[in-house]
VEXDREN-2710 file (C-alpha; in Angstrom, 1 decimal):
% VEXDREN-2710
k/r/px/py/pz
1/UNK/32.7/-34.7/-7.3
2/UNK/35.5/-37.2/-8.6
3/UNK/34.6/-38.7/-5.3
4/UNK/31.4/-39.3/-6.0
5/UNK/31.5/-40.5/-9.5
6/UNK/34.0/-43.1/-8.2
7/UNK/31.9/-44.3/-5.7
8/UNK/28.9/-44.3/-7.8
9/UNK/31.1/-46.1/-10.4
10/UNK/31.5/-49.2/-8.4
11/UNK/27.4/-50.1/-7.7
12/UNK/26.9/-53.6/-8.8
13/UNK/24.3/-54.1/-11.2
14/UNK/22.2/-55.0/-8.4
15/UNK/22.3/-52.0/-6.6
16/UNK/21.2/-50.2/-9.6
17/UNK/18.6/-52.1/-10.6
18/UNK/17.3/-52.2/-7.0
19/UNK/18.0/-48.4/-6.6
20/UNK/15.9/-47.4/-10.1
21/UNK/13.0/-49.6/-8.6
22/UNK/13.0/-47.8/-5.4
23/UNK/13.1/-44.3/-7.2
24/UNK/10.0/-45.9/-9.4
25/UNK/7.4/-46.7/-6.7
26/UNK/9.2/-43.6/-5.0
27/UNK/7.8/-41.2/-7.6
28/UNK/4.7/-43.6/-7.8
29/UNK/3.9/-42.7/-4.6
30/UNK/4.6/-39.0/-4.7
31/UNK/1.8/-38.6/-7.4
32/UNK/-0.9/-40.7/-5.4
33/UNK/0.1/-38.4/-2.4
34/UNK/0.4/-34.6/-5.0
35/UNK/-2.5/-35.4/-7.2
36/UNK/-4.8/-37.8/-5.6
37/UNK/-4.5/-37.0/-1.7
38/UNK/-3.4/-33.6/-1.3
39/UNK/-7.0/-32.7/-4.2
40/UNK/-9.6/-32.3/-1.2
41/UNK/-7.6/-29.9/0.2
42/UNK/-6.6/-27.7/-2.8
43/UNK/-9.9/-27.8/-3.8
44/UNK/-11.1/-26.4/-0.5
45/UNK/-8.2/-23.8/-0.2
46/UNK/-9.2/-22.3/-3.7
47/UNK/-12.9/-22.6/-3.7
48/UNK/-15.1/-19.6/-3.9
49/UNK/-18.1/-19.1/-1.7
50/UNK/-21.3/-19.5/-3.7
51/UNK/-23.4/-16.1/-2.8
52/UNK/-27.0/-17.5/-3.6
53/UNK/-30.1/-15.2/-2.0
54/UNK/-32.0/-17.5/0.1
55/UNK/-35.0/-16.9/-2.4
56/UNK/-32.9/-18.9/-5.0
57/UNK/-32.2/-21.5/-3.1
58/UNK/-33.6/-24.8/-3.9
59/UNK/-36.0/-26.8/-1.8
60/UNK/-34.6/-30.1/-0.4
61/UNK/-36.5/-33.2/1.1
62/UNK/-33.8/-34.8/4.1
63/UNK/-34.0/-38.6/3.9
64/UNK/-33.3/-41.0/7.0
65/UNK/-34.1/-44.6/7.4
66/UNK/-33.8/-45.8/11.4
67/UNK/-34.2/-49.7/12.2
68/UNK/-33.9/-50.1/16.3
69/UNK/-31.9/-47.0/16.6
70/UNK/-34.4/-44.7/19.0
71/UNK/-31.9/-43.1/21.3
72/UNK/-29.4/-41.9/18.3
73/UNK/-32.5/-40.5/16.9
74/UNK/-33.6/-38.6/19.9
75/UNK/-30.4/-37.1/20.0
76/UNK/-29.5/-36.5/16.6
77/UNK/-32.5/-35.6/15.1
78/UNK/-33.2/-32.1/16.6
79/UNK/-30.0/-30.9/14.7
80/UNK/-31.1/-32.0/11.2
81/UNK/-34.4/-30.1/12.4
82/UNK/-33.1/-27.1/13.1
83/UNK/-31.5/-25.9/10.1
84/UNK/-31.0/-22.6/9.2
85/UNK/-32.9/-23.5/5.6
86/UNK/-35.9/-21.8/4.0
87/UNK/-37.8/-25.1/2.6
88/UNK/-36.5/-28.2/3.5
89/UNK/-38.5/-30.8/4.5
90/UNK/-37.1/-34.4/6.7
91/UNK/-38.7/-37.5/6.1
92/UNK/-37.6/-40.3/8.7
93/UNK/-38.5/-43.7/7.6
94/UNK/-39.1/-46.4/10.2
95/UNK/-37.8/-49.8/9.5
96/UNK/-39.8/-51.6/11.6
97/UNK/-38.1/-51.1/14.4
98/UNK/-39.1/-52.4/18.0
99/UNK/-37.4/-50.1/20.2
100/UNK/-39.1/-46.8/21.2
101/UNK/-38.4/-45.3/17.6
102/UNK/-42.3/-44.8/16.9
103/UNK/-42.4/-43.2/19.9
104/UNK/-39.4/-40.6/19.3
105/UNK/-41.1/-39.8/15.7
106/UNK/-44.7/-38.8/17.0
107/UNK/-43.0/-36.8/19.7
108/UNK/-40.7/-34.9/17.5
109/UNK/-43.5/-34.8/14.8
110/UNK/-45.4/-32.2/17.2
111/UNK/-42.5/-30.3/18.1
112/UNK/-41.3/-30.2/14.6
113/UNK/-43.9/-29.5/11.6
114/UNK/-41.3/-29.9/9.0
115/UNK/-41.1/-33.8/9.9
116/UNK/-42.6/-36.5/8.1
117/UNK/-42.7/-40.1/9.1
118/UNK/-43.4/-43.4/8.1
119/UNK/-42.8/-47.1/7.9
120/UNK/-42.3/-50.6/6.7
121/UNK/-43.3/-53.4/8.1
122/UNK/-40.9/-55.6/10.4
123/UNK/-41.7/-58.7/8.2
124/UNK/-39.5/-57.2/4.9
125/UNK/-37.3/-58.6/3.0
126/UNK/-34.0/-58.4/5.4
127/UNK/-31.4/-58.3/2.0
128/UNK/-33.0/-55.3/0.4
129/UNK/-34.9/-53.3/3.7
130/UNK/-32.6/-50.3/3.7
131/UNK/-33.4/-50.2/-0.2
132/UNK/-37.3/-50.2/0.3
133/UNK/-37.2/-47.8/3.3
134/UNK/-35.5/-45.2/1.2
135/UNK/-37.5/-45.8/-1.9
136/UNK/-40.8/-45.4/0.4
137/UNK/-38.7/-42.2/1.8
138/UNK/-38.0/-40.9/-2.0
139/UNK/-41.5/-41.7/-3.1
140/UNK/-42.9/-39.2/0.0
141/UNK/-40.5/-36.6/-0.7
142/UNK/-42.4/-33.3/-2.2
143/UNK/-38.7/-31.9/-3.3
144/UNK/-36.5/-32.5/-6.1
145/UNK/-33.5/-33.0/-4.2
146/UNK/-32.9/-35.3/-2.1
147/UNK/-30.3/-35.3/1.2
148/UNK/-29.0/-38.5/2.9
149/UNK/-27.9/-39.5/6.2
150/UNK/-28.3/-41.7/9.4
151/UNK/-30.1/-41.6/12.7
152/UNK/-27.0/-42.2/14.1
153/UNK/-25.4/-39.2/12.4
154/UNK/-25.7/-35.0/12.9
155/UNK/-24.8/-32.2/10.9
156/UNK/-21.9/-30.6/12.8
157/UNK/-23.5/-27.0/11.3
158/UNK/-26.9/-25.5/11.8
159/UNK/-25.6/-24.3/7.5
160/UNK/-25.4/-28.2/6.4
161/UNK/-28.6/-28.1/4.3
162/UNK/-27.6/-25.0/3.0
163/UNK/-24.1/-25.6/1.9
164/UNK/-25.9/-28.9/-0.3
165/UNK/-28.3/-26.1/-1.9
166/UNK/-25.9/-23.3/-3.0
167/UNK/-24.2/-26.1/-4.4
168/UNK/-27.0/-27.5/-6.2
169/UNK/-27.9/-24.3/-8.2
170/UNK/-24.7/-24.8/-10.2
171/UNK/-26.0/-27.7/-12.1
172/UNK/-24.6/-31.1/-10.3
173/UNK/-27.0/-33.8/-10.0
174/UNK/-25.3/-35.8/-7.5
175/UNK/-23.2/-34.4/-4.4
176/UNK/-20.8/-36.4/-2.3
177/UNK/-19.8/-35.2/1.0
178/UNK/-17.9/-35.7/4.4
179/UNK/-18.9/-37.7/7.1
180/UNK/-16.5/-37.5/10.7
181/UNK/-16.4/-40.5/13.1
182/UNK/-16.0/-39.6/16.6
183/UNK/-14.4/-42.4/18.8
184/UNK/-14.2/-42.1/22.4
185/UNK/-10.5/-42.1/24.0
186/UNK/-11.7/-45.6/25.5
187/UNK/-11.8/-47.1/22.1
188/UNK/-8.7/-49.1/21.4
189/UNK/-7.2/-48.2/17.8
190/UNK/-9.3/-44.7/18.0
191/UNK/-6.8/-42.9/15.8
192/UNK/-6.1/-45.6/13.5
193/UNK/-10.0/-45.6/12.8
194/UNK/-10.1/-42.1/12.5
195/UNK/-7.4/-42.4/10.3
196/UNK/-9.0/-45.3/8.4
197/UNK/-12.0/-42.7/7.5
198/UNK/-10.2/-39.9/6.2
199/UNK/-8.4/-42.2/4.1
200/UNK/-11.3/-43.5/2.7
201/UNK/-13.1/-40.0/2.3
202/UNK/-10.4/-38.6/0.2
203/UNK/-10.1/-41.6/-1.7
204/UNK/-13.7/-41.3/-3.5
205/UNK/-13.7/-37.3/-2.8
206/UNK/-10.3/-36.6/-4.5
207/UNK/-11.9/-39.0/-7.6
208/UNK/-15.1/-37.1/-7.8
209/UNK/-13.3/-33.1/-7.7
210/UNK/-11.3/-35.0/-10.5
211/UNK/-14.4/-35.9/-12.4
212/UNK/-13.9/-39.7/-12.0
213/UNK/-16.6/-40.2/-9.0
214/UNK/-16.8/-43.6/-7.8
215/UNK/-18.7/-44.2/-4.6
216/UNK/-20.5/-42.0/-1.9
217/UNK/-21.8/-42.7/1.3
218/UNK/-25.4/-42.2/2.6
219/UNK/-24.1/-40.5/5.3
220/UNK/-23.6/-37.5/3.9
221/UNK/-24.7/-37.0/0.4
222/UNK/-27.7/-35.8/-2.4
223/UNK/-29.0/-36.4/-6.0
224/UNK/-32.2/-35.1/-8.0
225/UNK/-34.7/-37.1/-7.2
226/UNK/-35.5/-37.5/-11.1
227/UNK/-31.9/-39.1/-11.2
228/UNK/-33.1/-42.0/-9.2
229/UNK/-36.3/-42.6/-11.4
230/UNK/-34.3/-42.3/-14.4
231/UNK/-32.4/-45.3/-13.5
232/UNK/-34.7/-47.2/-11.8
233/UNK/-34.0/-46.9/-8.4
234/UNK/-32.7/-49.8/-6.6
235/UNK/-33.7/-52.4/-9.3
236/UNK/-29.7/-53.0/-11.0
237/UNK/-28.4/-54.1/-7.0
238/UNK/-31.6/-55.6/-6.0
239/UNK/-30.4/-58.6/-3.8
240/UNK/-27.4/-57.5/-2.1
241/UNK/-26.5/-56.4/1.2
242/UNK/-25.9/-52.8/1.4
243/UNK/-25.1/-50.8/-1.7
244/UNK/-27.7/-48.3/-1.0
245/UNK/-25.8/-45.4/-1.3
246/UNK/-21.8/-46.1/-2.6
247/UNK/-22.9/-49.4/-5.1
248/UNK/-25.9/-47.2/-6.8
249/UNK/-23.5/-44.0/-6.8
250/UNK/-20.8/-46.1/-8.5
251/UNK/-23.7/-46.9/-11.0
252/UNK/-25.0/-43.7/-11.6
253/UNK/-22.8/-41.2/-11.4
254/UNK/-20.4/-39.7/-14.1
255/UNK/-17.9/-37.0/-14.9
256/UNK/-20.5/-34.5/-15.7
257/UNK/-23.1/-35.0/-12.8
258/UNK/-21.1/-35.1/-10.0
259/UNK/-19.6/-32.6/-7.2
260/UNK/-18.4/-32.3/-4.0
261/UNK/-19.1/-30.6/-0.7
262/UNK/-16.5/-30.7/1.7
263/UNK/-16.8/-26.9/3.3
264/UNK/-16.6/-27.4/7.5
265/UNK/-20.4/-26.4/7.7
266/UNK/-21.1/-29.3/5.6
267/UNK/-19.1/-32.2/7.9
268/UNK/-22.1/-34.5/9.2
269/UNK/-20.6/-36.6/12.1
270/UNK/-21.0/-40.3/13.4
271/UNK/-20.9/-40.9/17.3
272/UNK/-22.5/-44.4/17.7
273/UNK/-18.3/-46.2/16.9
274/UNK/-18.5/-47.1/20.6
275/UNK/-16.1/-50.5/20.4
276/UNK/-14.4/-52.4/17.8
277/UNK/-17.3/-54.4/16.6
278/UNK/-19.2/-51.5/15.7
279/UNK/-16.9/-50.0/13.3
280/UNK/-16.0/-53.2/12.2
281/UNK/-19.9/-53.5/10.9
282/UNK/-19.7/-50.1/9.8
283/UNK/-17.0/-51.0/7.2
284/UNK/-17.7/-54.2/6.5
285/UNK/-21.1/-53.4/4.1
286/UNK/-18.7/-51.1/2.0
287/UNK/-16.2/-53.2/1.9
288/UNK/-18.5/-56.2/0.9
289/UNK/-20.2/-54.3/-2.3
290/UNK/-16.8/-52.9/-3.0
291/UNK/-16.1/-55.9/-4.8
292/UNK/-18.2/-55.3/-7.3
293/UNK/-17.7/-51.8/-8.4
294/UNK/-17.3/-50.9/-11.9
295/UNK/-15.2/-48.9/-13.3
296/UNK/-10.7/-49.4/-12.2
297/UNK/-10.9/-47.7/-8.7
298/UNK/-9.9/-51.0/-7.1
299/UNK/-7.1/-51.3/-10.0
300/UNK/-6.2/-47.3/-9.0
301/UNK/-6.2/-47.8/-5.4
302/UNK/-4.6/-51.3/-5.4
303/UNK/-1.7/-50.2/-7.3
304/UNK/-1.0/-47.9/-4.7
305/UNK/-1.2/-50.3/-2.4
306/UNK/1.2/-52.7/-4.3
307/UNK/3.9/-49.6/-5.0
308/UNK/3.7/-49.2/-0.8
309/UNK/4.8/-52.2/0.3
310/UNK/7.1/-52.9/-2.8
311/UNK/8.9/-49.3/-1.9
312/UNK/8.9/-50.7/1.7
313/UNK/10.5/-54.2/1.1
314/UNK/12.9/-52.4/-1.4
315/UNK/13.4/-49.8/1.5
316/UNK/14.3/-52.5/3.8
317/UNK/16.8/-54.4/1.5
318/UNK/18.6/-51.1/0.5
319/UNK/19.4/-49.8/3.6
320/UNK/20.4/-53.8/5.0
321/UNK/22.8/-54.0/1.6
322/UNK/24.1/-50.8/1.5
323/UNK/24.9/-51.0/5.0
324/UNK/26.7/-54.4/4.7
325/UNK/28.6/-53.8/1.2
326/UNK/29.5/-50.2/2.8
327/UNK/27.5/-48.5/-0.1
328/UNK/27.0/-45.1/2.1
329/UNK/26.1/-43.4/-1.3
330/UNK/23.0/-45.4/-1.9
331/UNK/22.6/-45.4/1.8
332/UNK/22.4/-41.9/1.9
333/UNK/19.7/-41.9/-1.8
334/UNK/17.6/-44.0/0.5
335/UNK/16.9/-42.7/3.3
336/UNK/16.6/-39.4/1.3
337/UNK/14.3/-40.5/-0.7
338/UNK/12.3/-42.1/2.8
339/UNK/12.5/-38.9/4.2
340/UNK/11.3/-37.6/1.3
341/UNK/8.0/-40.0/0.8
342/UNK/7.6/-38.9/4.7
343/UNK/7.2/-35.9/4.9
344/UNK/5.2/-35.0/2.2
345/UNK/2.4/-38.1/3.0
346/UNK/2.1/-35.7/6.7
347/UNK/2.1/-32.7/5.0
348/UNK/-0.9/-34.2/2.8
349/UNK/-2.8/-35.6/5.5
350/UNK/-2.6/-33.3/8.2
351/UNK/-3.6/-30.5/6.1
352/UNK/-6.7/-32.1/4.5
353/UNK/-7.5/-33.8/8.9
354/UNK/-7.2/-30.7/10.1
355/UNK/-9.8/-29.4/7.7
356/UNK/-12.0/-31.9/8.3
357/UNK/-11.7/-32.5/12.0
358/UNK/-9.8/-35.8/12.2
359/UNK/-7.0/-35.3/14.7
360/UNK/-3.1/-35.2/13.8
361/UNK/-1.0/-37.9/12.8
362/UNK/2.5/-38.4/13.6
363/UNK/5.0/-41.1/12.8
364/UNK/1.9/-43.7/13.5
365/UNK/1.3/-43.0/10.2
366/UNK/3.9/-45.1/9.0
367/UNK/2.5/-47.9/10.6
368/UNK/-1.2/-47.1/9.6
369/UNK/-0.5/-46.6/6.2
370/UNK/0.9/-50.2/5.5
371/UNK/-1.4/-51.9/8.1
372/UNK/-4.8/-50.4/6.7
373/UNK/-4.9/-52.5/3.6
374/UNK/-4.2/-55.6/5.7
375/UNK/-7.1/-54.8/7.9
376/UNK/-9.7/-54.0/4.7
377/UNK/-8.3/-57.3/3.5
378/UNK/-9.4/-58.9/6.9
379/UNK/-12.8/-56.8/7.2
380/UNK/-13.6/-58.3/3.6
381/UNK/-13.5/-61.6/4.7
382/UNK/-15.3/-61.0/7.3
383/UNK/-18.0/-58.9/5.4
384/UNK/-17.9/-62.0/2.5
385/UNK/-18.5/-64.7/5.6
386/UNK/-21.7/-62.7/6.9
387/UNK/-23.0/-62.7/3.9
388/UNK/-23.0/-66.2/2.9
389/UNK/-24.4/-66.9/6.0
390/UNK/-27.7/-64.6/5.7
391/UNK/-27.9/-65.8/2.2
392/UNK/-27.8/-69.6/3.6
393/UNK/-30.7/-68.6/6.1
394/UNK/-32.7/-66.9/3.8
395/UNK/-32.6/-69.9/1.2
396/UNK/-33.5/-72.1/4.1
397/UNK/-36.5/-70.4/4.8
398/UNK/-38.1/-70.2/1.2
END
C-alpha cells in the first residue's frame, strides 16, 4: 500500500488532470451504455404478456405506399395478408408507379378480400408524394388505428398485427417499433450496416420506453388515426423530403402518448439493402430531416458522441505518456478502465442484437462505434446535396 501511495504521489499535475478527464467521459459513457442502451432490453426481459381475448382486440387499417416497387410487393405482401388478426384491413397505395405494381394489386386484390387499393397520379408533387399517398391511404382507412410499413418490408411473424393491438388497448396513441435489415454476405460493410440499424433503433426506442420519444420510422410503427387529424396531418413539414414518419413523430408525439413494441413477433424486416447505394438512400432521408428535429436528441446523442472520441484521444495519450514517463500505475487505471468501457458496450449490444436478430459483434465494435458518426456525418452531406439539387429543379420548372 506504501508502495502505491508513493507512486501515486509522484503523478504530475498533468497526469491527474488527464487521468480525472478520462474517468469523466469514462463514467459518461457507462451511463449512455446502463441507462440509454442496455433500456430496450430490460424492458423486453421484464415485460408482461398482455392477455387480451381476440374479441377485445381493436380493429387496425395496415397502411403502405409503393412507387415502382412491384416485385418487393409480390413478395412481401402475402405476409402482411396473412395475419393471424380478427379485423384488420391493408390499404396499399400506388404512387404512380410504372412498373407492373397495378398489376400485382388487382391480382392480390382477388386472392385477398381484405386488400384495398388505390392511387395518385404520376404527375404529383415529387417533394411531398409519400405525404399525399399516405394521407389518401389514412383518408380510406375504415379503422381507428392505423399500422405503417413498406412494400419492401415483411412482418417476420404471422402475430405482427396482433402484438400492435394488445398493445393498443392499454391506452398509447402512438407505437414505435423494430424494423431488421437483412444484407446479403455479398454486401461489403454488411455487419457494420447491421450494426448501424440497431444502433439507431435503440437510440429513439430506449428514448420512447423512457418517455422522451423522439422519432419512429414508417417501417414499423402506428397511431390513432384521430391523432393525425388532430394535428393536421402533414401540413407543419409540408415541403420537405421525407419526414413522413420520424419528422411528424418528433412533432406529435409526447411522454404520455407514446409506447413501444419490440416483442420478436413484432420485428418487420427489410430485404431490398442489396449494395451500398441502397442503404446509403435509405439513411440519407432520416438523416436529412434529422436536422431539424425539435426537442435535444441531437444535443443527447451528440454528447455521446463528443465523450467517445474525447475518452479515445485521452485513451491514446495516457497509455503513450504513461508508457514513456514509466507511470505503470496510471497505465494499469487505463487500460482498466478501457477494459472496462469494453466489455460492458458488448454486453449491451449483443444482448439487445440477439433479441432482435442483428448478428453478434466482436472487437469490430470498437472500430464501428467511432466510425459510425463519421459516416452519418458523410451520409448528411450527401442527403443535404440531393436535396438542393431537387429543390433547384423544381424551382426551374415553376
Amino acid at each position: 500500500m506504501d508502495l502505491i501511495i508513493s507512486y501515486v504521489a509522484q503523478f504530475s499535475v498533468y497526469e491527474w488532470y488527464m487521468g480525472a478527464a478520462l474517468l469523466f467521459f469514462f463514467l459518461i459513457l457507462l451511463y449512455y451504455n446502463l441507462s440509454v442502451y442496455r433500456k430496450p432490453h430490460i424492458y423486453e426481459k421484464k415485460r408482461k404478456d398482455i392477455s387480451v381475448d381476440d374479441s377485445c382486440l381493436p380493429s387496425i387499417s395496415v397502411i403502405i405506399t409503393s412507387k415502382n416497387d412491384s416485385e418487393q410487393l409480390k413478395k412481401n405482401l402475402p405476409f402482411v395478408m396473412e395475419q393471424d388478426y380478427p379485423n384488420f384491413e391493408v390499404i396499399v397505395v400506388n404512387c404512380g408507379s410504372s412498373d407492373e405494381t397495378d398489376t400485382v394489386l388487382k391480382a392480390a386484390a382477388h386472392k385477398y378480400p381484405k386488400l384495398y387499393h388505390t392511387f395518385i397520379p404520376a404527375e404529383a408533387d415529387e417533394i411531398n408524394e409519400k405525404k399525399l399517398a399516405i394521407t389518401v391511404g389514412i383518408k380510406a382507412a375504415k379503422n381507428d388505428i392505423l399500422l405503417f410499413t413498406e412494400s419492401y418490408c415483411k412482418p417476420c411473424s404471422t402475430e405482427w398485427i396482433k402484438e400492435f393491438g394488445k398493445q393498443f388497448t392499454t391506452g398509447e396513441d402512438i407505437l414505435l417499433g423494430f424494423n431488421n435489415v437483412k444484407v446479403p454476405n455479398k454486401v461489403p460493410l454488411r455487419k457494420f450496416i447491421r450494426y448501424d440499424n440497431l444502433i439507431h433503433h435503440l437510440k429513439f426506442l430506449s428514448r420512447a420506453i423512457s418517455r422522451k420519444p423522439f422519432m419512429g420510422t414508417g417501417r414499423n410503427m402506428a397511431y390513432k388515426k384521430e391523432l393525425f387529424f388532430n394535428n393536421k396531418g402533414f401540413s407543419s413539414i409540408l415541403g420537405i423530403d421525407g419526414g413522413e414518419d420520424d419528422l411528424f413523430i418528433n412533432r406529435i408525439s409526447n411522454k404520455q402518448n407514446t409506447g413501444v413494441v419490440i416483442s420478436d413477433k413484432s420485428i418487420t424486416e427489410t430485404d431490398s439493402v442489396e449494395n451500398f447505394s441502397t442503404w446509403r438512400s435509405l439513411k440519407s432521408k432520416h438523416l436529412y430531416t434529422k436536422q431539424i428535429y425539435k426537442g435535444y436528441s441531437s444535443f443527447f446523442f451528440g454528447f455521446e458522441n463528443f465523450s467517445k472520441y474525447s475518452f479515445t484521444i485521452l485513451l491514446i495519450t495516457s497509455v503513450v505518456t504513461s508508457i514513456m514517463s514509466s507511470n505503470y500505475i496510471l497505465l494499469g487505471f487505463v487500460l482498466l478502465l478501457f477494459m472496462i468501457k469494453l466489455l460492458v458496450r458488448l454486453s449491451v449490444i449483443n444482448k439487445n442484437s440477439k433479441h432482435f436478430g442483428s448478428g453478434k459483434f466482436n472487437l469490430q465494435l470498437l472500430f464501428f462505434d467511432l466510425i459510425q458518426p463519421i459516416n452519418n456525418q458523410r451520409f448528411t452531406g450527401y442527403a443535404n446535396k440531393r436535396n438542393r439539387a431537387i429543390l433547384s429543379v423544381r424551382r426551374w420548372y415553376k
